[in-house]
C-alpha positions as CSV (number, residue, x, y, z in Angstrom):
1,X,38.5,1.8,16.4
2,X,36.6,0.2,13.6
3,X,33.3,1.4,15.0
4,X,34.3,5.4,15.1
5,X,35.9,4.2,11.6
6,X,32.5,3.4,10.5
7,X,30.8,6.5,12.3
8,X,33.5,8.8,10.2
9,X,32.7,7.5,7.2
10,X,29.0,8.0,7.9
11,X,29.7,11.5,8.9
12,X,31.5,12.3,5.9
13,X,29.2,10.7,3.6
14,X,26.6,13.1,5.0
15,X,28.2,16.0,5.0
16,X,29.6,15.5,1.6
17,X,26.0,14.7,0.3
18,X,24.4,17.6,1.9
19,X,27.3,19.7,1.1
20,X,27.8,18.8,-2.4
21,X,23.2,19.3,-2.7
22,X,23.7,22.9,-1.0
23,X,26.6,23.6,-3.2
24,X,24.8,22.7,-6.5
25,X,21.8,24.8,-5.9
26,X,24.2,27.5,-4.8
27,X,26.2,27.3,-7.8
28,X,22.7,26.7,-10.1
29,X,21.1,30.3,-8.3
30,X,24.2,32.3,-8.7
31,X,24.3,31.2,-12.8
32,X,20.6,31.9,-13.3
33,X,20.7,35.7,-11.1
34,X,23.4,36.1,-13.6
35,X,21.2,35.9,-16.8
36,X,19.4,39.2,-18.0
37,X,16.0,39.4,-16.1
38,X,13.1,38.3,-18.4
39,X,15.1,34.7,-18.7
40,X,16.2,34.0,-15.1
41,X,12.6,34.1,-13.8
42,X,11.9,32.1,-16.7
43,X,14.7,29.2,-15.9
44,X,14.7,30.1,-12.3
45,X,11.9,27.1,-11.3
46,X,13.2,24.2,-13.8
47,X,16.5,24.7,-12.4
48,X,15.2,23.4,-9.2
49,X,13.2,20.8,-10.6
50,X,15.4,19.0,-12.7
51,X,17.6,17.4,-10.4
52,X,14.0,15.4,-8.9
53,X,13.6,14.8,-12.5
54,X,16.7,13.5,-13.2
55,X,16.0,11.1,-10.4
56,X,12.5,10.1,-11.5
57,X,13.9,9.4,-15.0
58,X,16.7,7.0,-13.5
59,X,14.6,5.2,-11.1
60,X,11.2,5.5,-12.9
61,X,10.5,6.5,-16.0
62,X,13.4,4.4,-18.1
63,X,12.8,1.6,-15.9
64,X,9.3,1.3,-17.0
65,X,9.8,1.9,-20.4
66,X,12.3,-1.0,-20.5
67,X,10.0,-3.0,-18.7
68,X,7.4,-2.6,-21.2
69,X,9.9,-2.8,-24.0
70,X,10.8,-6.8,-22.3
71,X,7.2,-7.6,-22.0
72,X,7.0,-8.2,-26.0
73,X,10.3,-10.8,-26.2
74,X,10.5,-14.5,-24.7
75,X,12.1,-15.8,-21.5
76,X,15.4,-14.8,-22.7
77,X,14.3,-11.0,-23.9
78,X,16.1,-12.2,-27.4
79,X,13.5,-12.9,-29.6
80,X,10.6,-11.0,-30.2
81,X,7.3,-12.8,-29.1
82,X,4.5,-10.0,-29.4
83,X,1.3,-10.0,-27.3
84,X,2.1,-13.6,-26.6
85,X,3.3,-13.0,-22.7
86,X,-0.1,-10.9,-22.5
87,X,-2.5,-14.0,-23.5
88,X,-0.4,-16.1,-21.3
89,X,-1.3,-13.6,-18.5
90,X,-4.7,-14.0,-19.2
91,X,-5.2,-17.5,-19.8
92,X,-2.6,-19.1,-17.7
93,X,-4.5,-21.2,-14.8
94,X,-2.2,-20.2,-11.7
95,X,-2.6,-16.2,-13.1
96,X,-6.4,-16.2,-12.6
97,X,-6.2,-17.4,-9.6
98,X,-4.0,-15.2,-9.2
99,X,-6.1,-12.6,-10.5
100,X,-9.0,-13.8,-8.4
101,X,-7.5,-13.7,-5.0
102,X,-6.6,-10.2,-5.9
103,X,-9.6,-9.2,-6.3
104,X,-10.5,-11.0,-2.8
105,X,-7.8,-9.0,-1.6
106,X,-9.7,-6.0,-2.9
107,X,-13.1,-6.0,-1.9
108,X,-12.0,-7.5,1.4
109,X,-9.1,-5.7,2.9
110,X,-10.6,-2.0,1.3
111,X,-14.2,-3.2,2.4
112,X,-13.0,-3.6,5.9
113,X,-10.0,-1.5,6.7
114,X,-11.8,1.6,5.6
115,X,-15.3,0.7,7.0
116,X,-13.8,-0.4,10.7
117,X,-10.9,2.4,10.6
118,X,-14.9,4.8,10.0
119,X,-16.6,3.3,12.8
120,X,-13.5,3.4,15.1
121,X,-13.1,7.1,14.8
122,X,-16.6,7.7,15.6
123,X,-17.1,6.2,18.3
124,X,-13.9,6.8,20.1
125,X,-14.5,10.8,18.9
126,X,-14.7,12.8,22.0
127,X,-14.1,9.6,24.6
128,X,-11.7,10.2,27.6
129,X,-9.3,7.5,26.3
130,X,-9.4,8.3,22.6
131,X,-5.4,8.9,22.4
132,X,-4.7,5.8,24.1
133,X,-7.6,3.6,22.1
134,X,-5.8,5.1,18.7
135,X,-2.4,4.8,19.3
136,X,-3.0,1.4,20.3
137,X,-5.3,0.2,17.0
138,X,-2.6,2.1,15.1
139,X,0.0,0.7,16.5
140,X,0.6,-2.3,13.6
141,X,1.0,0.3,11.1
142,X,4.5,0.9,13.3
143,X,5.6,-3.0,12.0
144,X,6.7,-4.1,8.5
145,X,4.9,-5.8,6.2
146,X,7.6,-8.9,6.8
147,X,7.1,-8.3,10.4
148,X,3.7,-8.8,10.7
149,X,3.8,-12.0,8.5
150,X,6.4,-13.4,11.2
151,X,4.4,-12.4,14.2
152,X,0.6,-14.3,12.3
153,X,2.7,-17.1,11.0
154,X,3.2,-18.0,15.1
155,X,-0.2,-17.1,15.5
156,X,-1.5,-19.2,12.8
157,X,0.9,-22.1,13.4
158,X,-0.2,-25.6,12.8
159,X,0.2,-29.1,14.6
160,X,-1.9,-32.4,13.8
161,X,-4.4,-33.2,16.9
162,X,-2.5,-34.7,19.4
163,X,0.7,-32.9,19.4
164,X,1.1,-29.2,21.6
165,X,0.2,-26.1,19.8
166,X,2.5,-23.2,19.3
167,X,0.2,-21.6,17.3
168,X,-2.3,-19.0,19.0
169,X,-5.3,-19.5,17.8
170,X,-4.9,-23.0,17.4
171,X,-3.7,-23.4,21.3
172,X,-6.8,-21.8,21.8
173,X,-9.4,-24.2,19.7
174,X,-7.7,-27.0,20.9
175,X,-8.5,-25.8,24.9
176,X,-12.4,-25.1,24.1
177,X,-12.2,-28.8,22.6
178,X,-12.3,-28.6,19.0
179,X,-9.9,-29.7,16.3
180,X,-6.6,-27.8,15.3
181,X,-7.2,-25.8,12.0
182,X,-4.2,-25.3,9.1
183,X,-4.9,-21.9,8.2
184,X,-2.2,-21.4,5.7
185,X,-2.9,-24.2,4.1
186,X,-6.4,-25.2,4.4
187,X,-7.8,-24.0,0.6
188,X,-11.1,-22.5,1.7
189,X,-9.8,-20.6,4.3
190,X,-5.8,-19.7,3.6
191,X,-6.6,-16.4,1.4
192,X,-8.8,-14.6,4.0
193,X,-6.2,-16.0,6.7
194,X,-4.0,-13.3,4.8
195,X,-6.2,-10.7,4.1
196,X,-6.8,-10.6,8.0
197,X,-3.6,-9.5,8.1
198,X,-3.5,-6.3,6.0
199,X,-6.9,-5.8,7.3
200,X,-5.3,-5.6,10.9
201,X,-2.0,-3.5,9.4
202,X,-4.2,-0.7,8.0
203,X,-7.4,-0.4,9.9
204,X,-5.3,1.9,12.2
205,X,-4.1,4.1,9.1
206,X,-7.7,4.8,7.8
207,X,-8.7,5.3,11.4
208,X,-6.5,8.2,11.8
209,X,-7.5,10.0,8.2
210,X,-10.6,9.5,8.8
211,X,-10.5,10.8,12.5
212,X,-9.3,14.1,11.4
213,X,-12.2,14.4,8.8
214,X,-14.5,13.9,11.6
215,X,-13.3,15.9,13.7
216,X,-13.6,18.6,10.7
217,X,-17.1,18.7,10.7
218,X,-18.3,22.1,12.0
219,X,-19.6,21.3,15.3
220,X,-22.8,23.8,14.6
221,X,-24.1,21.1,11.7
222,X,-24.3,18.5,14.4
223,X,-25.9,20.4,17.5
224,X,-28.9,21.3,14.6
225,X,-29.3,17.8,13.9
226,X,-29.9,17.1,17.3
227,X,-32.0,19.7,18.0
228,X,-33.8,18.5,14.9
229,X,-34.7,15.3,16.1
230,X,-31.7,13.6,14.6
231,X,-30.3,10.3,16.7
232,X,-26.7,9.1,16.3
233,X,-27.7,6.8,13.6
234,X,-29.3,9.6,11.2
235,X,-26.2,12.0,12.1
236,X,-23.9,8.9,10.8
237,X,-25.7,8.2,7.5
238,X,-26.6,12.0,6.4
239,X,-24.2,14.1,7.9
240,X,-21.2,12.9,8.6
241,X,-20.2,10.3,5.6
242,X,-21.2,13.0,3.2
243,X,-19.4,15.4,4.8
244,X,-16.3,13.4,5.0
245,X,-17.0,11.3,1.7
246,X,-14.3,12.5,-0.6
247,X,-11.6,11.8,2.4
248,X,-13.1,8.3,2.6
249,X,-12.6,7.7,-1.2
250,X,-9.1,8.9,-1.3
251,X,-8.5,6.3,1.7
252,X,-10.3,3.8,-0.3
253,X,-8.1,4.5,-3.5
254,X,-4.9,4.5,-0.9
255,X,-5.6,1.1,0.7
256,X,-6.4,0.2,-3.3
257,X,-3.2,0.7,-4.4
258,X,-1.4,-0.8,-1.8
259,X,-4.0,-3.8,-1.9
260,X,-2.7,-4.3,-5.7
261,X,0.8,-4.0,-4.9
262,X,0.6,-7.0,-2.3
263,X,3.3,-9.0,-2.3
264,X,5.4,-9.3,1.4
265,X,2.1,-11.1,3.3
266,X,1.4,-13.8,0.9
267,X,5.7,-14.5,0.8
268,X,6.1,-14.8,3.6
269,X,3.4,-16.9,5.0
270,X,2.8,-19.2,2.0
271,X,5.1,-17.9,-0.5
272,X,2.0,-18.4,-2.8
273,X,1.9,-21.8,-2.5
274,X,-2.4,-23.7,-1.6
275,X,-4.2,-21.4,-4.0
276,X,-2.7,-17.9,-2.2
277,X,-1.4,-16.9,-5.5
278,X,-1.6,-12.8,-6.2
279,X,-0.1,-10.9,-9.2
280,X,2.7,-9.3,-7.6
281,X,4.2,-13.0,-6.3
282,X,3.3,-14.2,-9.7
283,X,5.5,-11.7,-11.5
284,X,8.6,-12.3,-8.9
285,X,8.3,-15.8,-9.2
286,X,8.1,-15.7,-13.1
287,X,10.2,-13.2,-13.4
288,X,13.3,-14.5,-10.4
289,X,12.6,-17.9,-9.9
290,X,11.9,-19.5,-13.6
291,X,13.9,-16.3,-15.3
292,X,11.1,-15.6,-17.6
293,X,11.7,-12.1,-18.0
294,X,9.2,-11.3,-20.8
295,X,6.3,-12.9,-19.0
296,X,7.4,-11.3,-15.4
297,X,7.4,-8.0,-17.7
298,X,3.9,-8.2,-19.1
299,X,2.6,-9.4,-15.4
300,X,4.4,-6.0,-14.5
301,X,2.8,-4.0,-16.9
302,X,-0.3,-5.4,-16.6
303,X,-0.5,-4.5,-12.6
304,X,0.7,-0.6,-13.8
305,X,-2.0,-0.3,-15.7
306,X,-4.5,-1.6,-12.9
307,X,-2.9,0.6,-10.8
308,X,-3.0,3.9,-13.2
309,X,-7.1,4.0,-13.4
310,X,-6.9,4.6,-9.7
311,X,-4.1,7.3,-9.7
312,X,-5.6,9.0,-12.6
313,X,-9.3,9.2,-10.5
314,X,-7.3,10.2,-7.4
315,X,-5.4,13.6,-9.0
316,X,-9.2,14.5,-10.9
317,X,-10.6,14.3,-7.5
318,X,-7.7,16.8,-6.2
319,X,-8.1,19.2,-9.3
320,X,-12.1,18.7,-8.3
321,X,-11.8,20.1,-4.9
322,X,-9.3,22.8,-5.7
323,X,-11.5,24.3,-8.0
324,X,-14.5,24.1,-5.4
325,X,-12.0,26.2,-2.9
């Protein structure tokens, strides 16, 4: 009985909150067809709009203010500090390396996710098994970024020479004779152990985009290549990336922003412990685990505004191609 209790409630809550949606638009529609012509065409689209707006102020846009508004006060947001959270964030030792194994992160996982997700959907472009080849290198993008840190931390699991592996890729060293490996904790090798990771998550994501950009290309351009003399190599390098370049950019600024944003991966495995530091753990440690909410604020502020560059050179490459349309 307490499971169709449960389902009830769920129903209820739907139908209410769909209901109570339909009604307000209803109700909003009937008052604006009411109003004398030249207004209700005028009102007609904000009346729509504001209810997201209302939203995007609650969740976003107050949110961020206040955030910036912390940033300038100390641990306790009671007394007002200045830019003195900001130098910290600059100067602090475990922020730049912080700082620098974001920009790892950067060159690394973009570098390679867009670049192998590229090559993938050429040369599986017109094969027999293309939908089974894509669905299966897509397939991580199906698991959570928690998820895929649980499944690499068994792959990547550790024991000191002697004892039985559990880890993969150790199990696997250890059997072709050489020494177990701590990849999560070995300095010079920890931080691209977890950039394989996002590399492996998103390769599939910029293989599909991409795929459908290829596929895009006028089939006419490449059969008069050909017959030009063209081989596969000249057909990649002057036809088809130029072709598709503005699709690989906006993958690039995707895979950017969610690069910057990192956070689950390096929590998960290390919790940003052996040098795996990145901006995003920095802020919830400084911000959750030491209760330093003015320096977790300017952290936060300081990844919005790497993030805004790329959002801002996103939308003018939108406006860009509307106006070529």
């Amino acid at each position: 009985m307490e499971v169709f209790s449960r389902i009830l409630d769920v129903i209820l809550v739907i139908a209410l909150g769909c209901g109570g949606v339909i009604g307000l638009f209803y109700l909003a529609n009937y008052g604006i067809n009411a109003l004398p012509k030249p207004w209700n065409r005028h009102f007609l689209p904000w009346v729509y709009i504001a209810p997201a707006i209302a939203i995007l102020s609650a969740y976003l846009i107050l949110p961020t203010i206040q955030t910036i508004y912390l940033s300038f006060f100390d641990g306790r947001s009671k007394n007002f500090v200045g830019l003195k959270n900001y130098v910290f964030a600059f100067t602090d030792q475990a922020m730049l390396v912080a700082f620098r194994n974001n920009l790892l992160w950067l060159v690394l996982v973009t570098g390679f996710s867009v670049s192998l997700g590229l090559i993938i959907a050429v040369l599986v472009d017109k094969v027999r098994y293309e939908p089974i080849a894509k669905s299966l290198i897509f397939l991580p993008m199906a698991i959570s970024f928690v998820g895929a840190s649980v499944i690499w931390k068994f792959i990547y699991a550790y024991k000191p020479a002697g004892y039985e592996q559990i880890g993969l890729l150790n199990f696997i060293m250890v059997n072709l004779g050489l020494e177990p490996v701590g990849w999560l904790v070995e300095r010079s090798i920890n931080n691209l152990a977890l950039i394989a990771i996002m590399i492996w998550l998103y390769t599939g994501f910029c293989m599909v985009i991409l795929s459908a950009a290829v596929k895009g290309i006028p089939e006419d351009i490449i059969e008069a290549a050909r017959i030009d003399g063209a081989n596969s190599w000249q057909i990649f390098w002057r036809i088809t990336i130029p072709m598709i370049r503005s699709t690989i950019l906006v993958v690039s600024t995707t895979v950017v922003i969610l690069v910057l944003k990192v956070f689950d991966i390096v929590f998960v495995m290390t919790g940003g412990n052996y040098g795996t530091e990145v901006i995003a753990s920095r802020m919830i440690k400084e911000m959750f685990n030491y209760r330093n909410f003015g320096r977790g604020s300017a952290i936060a502020v300081i990844l919005l505004l790497l993030i805004i560059p790329v959002m801002i050179g996103n939308i003018r490459r939108f406006r860009a191609q509307e106006k070529l349309r």
